[in-house]
C-alpha positions in Angstrom: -65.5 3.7 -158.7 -69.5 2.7 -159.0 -71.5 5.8 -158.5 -74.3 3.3 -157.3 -75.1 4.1 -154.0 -74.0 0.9 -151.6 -77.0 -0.9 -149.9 -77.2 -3.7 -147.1 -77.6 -7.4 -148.6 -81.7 -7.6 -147.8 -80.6 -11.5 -146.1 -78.4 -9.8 -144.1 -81.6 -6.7 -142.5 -83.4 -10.3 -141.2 -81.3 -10.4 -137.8 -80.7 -8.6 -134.8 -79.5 -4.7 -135.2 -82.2 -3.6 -137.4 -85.2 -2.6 -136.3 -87.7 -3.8 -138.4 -86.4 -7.4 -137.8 -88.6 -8.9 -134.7 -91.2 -5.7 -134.4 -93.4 -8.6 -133.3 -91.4 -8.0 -130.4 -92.1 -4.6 -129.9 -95.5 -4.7 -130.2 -95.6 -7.1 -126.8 -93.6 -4.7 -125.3 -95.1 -1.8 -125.8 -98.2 -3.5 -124.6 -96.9 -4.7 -121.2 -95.6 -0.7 -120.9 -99.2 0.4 -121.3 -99.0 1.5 -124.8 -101.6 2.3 -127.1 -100.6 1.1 -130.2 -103.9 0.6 -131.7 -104.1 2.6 -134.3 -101.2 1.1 -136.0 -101.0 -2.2 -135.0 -101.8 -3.5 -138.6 -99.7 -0.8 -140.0 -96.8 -2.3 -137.9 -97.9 -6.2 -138.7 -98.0 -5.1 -142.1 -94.3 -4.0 -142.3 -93.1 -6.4 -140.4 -94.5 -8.8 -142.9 -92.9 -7.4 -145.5 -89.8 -9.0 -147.1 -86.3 -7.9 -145.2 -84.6 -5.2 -147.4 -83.9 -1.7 -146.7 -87.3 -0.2 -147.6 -88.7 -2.4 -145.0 -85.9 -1.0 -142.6 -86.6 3.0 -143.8 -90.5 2.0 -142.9 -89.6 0.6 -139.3 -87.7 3.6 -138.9 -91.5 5.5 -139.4 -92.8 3.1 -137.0 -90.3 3.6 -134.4 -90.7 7.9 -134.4 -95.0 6.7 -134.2 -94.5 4.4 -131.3 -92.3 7.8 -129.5 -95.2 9.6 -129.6 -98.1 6.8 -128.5 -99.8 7.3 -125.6 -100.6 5.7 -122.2 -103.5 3.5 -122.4 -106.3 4.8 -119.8 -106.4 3.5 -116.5 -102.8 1.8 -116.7 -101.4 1.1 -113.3 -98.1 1.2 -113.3 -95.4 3.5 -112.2 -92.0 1.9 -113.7 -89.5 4.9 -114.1 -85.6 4.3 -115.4 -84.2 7.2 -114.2 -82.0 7.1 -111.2 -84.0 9.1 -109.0 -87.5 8.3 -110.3 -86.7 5.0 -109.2 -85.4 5.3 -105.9 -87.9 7.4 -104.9 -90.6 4.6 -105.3 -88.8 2.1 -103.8 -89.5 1.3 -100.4 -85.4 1.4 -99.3 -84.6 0.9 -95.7 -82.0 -1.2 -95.2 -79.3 0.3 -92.9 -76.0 -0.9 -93.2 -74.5 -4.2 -91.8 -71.3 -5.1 -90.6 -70.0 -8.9 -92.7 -69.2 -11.2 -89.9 -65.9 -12.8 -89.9 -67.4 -15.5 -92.6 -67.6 -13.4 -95.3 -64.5 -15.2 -96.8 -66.8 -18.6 -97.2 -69.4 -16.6 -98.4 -67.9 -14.7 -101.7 -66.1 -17.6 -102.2 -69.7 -19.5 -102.1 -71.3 -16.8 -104.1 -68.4 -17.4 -107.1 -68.7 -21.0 -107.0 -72.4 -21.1 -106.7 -72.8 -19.2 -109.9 -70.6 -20.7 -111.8 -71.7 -24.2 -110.9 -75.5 -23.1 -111.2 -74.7 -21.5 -114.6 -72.4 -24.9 -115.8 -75.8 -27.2 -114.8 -78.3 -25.0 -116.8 -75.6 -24.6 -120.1 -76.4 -27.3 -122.0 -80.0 -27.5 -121.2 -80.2 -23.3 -122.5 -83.1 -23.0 -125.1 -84.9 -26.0 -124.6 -89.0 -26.0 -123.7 -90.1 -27.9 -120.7 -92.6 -29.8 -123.3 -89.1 -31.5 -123.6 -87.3 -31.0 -120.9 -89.3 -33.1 -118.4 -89.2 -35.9 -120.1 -85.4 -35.7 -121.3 -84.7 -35.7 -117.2 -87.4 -38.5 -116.7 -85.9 -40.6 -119.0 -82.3 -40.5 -117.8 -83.4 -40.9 -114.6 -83.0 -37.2 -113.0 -86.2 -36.3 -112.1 -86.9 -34.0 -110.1 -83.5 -33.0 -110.8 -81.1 -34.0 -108.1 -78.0 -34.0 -110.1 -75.6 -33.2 -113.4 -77.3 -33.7 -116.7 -74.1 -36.0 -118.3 -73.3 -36.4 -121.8 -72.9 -40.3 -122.0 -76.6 -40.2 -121.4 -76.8 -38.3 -124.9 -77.4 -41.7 -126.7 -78.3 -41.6 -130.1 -80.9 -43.4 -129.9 -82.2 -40.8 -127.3 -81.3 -37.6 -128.7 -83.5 -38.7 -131.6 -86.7 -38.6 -129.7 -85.8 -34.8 -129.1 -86.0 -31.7 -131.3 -83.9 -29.7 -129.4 -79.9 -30.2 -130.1 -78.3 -32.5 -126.9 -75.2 -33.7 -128.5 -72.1 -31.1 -128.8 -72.9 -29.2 -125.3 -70.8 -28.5 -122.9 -71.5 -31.7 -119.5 -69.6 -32.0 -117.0 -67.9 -35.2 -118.6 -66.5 -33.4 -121.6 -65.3 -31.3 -120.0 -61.8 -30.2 -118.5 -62.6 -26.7 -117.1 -65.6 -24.6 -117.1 -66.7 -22.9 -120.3 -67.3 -19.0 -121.3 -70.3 -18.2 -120.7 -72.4 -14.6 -120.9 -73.5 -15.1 -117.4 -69.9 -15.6 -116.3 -68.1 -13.0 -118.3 -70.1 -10.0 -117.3 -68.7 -11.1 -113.7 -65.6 -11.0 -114.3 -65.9 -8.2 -116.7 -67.5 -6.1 -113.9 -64.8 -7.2 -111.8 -62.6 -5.9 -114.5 -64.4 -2.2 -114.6 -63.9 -2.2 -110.6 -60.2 -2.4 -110.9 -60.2 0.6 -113.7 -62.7 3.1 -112.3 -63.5 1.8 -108.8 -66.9 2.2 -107.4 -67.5 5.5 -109.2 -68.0 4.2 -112.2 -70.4 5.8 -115.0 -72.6 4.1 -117.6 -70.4 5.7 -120.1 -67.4 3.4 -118.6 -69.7 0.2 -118.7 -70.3 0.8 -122.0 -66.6 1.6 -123.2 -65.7 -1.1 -121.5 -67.7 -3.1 -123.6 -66.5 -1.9 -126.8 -62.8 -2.5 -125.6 -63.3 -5.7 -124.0 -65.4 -8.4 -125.9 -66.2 -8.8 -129.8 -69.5 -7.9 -130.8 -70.2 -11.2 -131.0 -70.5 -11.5 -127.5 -73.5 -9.6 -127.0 -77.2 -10.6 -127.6 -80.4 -8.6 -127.0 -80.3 -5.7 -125.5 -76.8 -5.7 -124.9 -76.1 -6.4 -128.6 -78.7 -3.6 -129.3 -76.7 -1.4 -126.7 -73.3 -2.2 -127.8 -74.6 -1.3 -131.8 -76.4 2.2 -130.3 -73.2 3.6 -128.9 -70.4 2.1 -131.6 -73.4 4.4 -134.0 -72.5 7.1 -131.8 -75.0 6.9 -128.9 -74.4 7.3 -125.7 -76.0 6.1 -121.8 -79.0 6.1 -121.6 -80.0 6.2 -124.8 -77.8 3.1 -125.9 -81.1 1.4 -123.8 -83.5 3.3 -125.8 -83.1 3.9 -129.1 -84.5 0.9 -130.9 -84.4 -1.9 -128.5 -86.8 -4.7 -128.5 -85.5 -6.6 -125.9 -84.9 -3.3 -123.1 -87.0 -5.3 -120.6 -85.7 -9.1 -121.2 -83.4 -10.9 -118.6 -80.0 -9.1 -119.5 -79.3 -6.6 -117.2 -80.1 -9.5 -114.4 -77.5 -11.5 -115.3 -74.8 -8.8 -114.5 -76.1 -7.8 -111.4 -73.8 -10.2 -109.3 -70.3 -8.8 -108.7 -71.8 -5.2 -107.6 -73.6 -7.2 -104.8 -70.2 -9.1 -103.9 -68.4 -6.0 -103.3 -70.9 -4.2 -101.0 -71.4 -6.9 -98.4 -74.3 -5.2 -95.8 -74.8 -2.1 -98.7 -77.7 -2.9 -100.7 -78.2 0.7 -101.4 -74.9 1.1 -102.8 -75.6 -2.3 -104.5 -79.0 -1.5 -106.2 -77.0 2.1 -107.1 -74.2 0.5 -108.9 -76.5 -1.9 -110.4 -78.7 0.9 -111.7 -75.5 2.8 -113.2 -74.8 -0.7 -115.4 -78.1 -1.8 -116.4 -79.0 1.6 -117.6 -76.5 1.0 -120.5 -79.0 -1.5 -122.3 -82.4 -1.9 -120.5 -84.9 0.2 -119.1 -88.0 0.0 -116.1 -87.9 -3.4 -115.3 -85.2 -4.6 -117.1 -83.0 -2.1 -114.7 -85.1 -3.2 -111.2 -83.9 -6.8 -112.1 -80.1 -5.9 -112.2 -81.2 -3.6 -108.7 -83.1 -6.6 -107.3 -80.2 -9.3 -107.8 -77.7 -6.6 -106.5 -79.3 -6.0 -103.6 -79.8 -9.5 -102.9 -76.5 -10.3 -102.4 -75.5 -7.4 -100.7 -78.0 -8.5 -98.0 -77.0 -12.6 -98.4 -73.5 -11.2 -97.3 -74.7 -10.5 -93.8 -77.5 -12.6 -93.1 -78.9 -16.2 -92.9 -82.7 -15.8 -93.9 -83.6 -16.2 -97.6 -87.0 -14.7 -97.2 -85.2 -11.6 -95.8 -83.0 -11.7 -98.6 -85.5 -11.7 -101.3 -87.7 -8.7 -99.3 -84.4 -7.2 -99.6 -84.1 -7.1 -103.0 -87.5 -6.4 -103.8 -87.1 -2.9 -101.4 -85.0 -1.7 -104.2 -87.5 -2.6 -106.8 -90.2 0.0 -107.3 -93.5 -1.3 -105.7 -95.7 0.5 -108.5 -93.9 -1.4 -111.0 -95.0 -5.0 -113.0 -91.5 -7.0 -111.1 -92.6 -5.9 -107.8 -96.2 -7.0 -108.4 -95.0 -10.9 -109.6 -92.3 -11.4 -106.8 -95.1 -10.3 -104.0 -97.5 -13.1 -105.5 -94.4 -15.5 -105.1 -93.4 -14.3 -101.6 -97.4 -14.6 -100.8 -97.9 -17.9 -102.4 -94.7 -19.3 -99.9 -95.5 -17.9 -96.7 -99.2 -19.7 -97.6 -98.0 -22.6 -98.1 -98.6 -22.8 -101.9 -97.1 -25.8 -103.3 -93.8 -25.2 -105.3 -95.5 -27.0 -108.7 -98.9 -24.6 -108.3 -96.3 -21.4 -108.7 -94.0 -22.5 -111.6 -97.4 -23.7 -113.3 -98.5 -20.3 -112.5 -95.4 -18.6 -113.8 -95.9 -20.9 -117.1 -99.4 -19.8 -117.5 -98.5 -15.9 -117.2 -96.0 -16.3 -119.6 -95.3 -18.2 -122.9 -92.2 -20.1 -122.4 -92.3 -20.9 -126.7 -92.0 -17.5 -127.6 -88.8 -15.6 -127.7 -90.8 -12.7 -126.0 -91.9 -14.4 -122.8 -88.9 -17.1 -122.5 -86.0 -14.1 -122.3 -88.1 -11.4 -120.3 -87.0 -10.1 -117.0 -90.5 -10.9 -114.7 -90.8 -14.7 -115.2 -87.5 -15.4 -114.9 -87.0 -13.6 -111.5 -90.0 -15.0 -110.3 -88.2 -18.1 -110.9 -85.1 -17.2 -109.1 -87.3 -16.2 -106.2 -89.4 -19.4 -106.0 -86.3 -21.8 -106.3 -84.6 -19.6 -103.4 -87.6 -20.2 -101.1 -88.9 -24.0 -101.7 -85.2 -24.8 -102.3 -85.3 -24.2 -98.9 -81.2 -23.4 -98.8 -80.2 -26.9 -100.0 -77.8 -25.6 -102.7 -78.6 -28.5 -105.1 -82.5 -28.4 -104.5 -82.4 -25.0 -105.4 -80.5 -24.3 -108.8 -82.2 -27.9 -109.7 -85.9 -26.4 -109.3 -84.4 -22.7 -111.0 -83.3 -25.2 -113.9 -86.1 -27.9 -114.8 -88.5 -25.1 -115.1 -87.1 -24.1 -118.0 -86.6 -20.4 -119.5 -83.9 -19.1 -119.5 -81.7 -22.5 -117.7 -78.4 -21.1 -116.9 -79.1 -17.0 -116.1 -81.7 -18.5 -113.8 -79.0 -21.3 -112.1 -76.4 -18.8 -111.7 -78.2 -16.2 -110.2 -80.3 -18.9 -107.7 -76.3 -20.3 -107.0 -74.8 -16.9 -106.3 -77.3 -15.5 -104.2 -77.8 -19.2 -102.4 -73.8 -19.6 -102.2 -73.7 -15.9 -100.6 -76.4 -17.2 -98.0 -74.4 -20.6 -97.2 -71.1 -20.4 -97.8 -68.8 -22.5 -99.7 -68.5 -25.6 -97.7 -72.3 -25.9 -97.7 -72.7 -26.3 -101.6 -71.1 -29.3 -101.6 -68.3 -31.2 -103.4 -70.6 -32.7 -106.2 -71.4 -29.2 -107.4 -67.5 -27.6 -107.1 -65.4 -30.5 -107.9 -66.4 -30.4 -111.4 -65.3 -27.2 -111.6 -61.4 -27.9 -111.0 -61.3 -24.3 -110.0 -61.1 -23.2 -113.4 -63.2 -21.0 -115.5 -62.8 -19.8 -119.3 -63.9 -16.2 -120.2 -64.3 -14.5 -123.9 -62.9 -11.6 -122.4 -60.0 -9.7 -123.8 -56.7 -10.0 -122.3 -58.5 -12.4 -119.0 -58.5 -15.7 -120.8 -58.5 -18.9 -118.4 -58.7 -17.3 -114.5 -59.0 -19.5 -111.8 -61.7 -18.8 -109.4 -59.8 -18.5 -106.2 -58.2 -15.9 -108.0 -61.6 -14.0 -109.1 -63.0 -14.9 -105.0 -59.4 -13.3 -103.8 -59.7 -9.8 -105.6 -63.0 -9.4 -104.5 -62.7 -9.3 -101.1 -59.3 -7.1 -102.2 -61.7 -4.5 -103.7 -64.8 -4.7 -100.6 -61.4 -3.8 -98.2 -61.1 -0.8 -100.7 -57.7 -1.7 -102.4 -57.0 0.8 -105.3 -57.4 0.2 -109.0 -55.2 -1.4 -111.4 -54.8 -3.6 -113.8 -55.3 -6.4 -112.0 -55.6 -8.8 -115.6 -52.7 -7.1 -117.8 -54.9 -4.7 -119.7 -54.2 -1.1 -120.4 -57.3 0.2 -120.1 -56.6 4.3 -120.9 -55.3 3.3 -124.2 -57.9 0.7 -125.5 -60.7 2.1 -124.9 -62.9 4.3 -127.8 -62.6 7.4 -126.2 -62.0 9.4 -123.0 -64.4 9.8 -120.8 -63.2 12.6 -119.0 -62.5 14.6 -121.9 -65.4 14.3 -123.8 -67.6 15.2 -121.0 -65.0 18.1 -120.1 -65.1 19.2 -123.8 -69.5 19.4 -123.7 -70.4 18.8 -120.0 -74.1 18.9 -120.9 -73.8 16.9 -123.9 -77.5 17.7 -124.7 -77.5 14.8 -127.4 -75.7 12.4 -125.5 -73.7 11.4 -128.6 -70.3 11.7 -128.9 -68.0 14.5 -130.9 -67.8 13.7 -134.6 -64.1 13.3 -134.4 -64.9 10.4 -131.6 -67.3 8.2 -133.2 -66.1 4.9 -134.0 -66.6 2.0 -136.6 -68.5 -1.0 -135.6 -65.9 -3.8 -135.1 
């Protein structure tokens, strides 16, 4: 046996899951927390310059423990806790509970089809720039968007005017069923934690039900950056915070939706159970998006107002905080009559659509989900067309415009154009669920908001697959000071 000591191949430090890869990152980050990271700014440019090895990782690790111990810049205004009560207790709250009429059939139905259509139009049009975008839909003829991008339009001859890849994506023409998709999957997943745990589940069950559930290829950002902090022996919350980049960018948001389905007239509860998951990967505004979304639906459930809806949602946000600040200016900019193209320009000029940084964070992509809720003016199609065309992130933004809109409306109201395509079918990457159809996924929800008990609704043995046991662990050290798990516990990374 070589007495050499093993070392990572240098290509293979250049990607997600090591730190010093995309400190660029970081640096905006910190900066939109109030930072001041000043004094080693070039010190930080510098090794992240540096070519990917592992010296260049053992230097990020020194720029990590500096950035620990920065300091607030003077005269930042912003409040953003993550804790649990910290947040709570800056958000404005209020909302008693309603009773959900004898509709709320047509609406969870409406809130599963909506996202999963909204999420299907924005897939293959996920990553490209609106430089390109506009004029891909104004040359085939779908502009302002009104209707499915289709693959026959794909022409060679067309695609080569385009840098972005159009050929190979997923349309509604090549297709026989709806595709997996990380904006479905953490639906049904959730769906899938509800039947295990019920509605007192922890972020330590999230985040086993993570590992147990879906390869690690299945994450990105700050859920890949999660899922690596607790397979390294991490555990809620600091699987959010121990070297994550991306704890603020559009993930938690995205996963918001089924806690919302399942407290119809609850927001409270909503925003609570929303805070419990997105506390497993993001932090301040990264966990008031999750909150927001949640709370959205809870409210959608029970009324027929979008603006009520979306002041809904924003209750559970904390009003000192940067999200709270950029949905008012959108609410504001409605009620005066602001035209729909003055606030997505707005939105573009806050934030840099061509950088991964300001295409994949939280703020301007809810202030897009906002905006297309109130111009779309509860036409279904209007309204995941205007979340899509201006661009970010396409399909999170379509699915969550769709689920909160289909909640509002109903099923019958979206309309045949957007649910036939769906044959009722939807794919996951989720172990053990496969195909489901969505009657199906629309049928055990309203099981679970009439407070049926847990099982294993999709086959899975849950007690024996996941990496360890909950109870016991926190039985064995209930203060669990260092919120990692026992020796003996730790596990591999897949």
């Amino acid at each position: 046996m070589s007495k050499k000591r093993a070392r990572p191949a240098p290509e293979l430090t250049a990607r997600p899951g090591f730190y010093a890869h995309e400190l660029d990152i970081e640096l905006l980050q910190c900066r939109d927390e109030g930072l001041d990271l000043r004094p080693y700014e070039d010190l930080i440019r510098a090794v992240a310059a540096l070519e990917p090895d592992e010296n260049r990782e053992k230097l990020a690790d020194t720029v990590y423990d500096m950035i620990l111990g920065a300091k607030k810049l003077r005269g930042y205004k912003y409040i953003e806790p993550s804790d649990r009560e910290g947040i709570f207790a800056l958000c404005e709250g209020g909302y008693t509970e309603k009773t959900p009429g004898t509709d709320l059939k047509k609406r969870i139905f409406g809130a599963w089809y909506g996202r999963i259509a909204g999420c299907l139009l924005g897939k293959p049009l996920e990553g490209i720039r609106t430089d390109e975008l506009i004029p891909l839909l104004k040359e085939t003829g779908n502009y302002p968007m009104s209707r499915w991008p289709l693959n026959e339009e794909m022409t060679d001859d067309l695609v080569k005017k385009y840098r972005f890849k159009l050929q190979g994506k997923c349309y509604i023409d090549n297709i026989d069923r709806v595709p997996a998709d990380d904006d479905t999957n953490y639906t049904v997943l959730a769906q899938m934690v509800i039947d295990r745990y019920g509605r007192d589940f922890t972020p330590d069950d999230i985040v086993s039900s993570w590992a147990a559930l879906q390869p690690q290829n299945a994450y990105f950002t700050a859920e890949y950056a999660a899922y690596l902090n607790f397979v390294r022996g991490f555990r809620p919350p600091h699987t959010a915070t121990y070297k994550n980049h991306y704890r603020e960018w559009i993930g938690a948001q995205i996963r918001a939706d089924y806690f919302g389905y399942i407290c119809p007239g609850r927001p409270d509860l909503a925003a609570d159970m929303a805070w419990r998951d997105a506390s497993v990967s993001h932090v301040k505004n990264g966990i008031y998006g999750e909150m927001f979304v949640a709370a959205m639906l809870a409210r959608a459930a029970v009324c027929d107002d979008i603006e009520e809806v979306i002041r809904c949602g924003m209750a559970y946000i904390p009003k000192t905080a940067r999200l709270y600040e950029r949905l008012a200016y959108v609410v504001d900019a409605y009620k005066a009559g602001v035209p729909s193209e003055e606030v997505y320009a707005q939105i573009h000029r806050e934030f840099d659509e061509h950088t991964g940084y300001g295409w994949c964070h939280v703020i301007p992509n809810a202030m897009i989900v906002a905006s297309s809720l109130l111009y779309g003016e509860k036409d279904y199609g209007r309204s995941v067309c205007l979340a899509v065309q201006t661009g970010f992130d396409t399909d999170c933004n379509g699915a969550t415009v769709g689920s909160v809109l289909g909640m509002l409306i109903g099923l019958d109201r979206i309309g045949a154009q957007w649910t036939a395509p769906l044959r009722g079918t939807l794919e996951t990457g989720i172990v053990k669920a496969g195909v489901k159809k969505i009657d199906a996924l629309a049928e055990r929800t309203l099981e679970h908001i009439n407070g049926s008990g847990t099982h294993d609704y999709f086959g899975w043995n849950f007690k024996n697959s996941l990496p360890f046991d909950n109870d016991a662990v926190k039985a064995e050290d209930p203060a669990n000071e260092n919120n990692a798990l026992p020796e003996a516990e730790k596990i591999c990374c897949p």
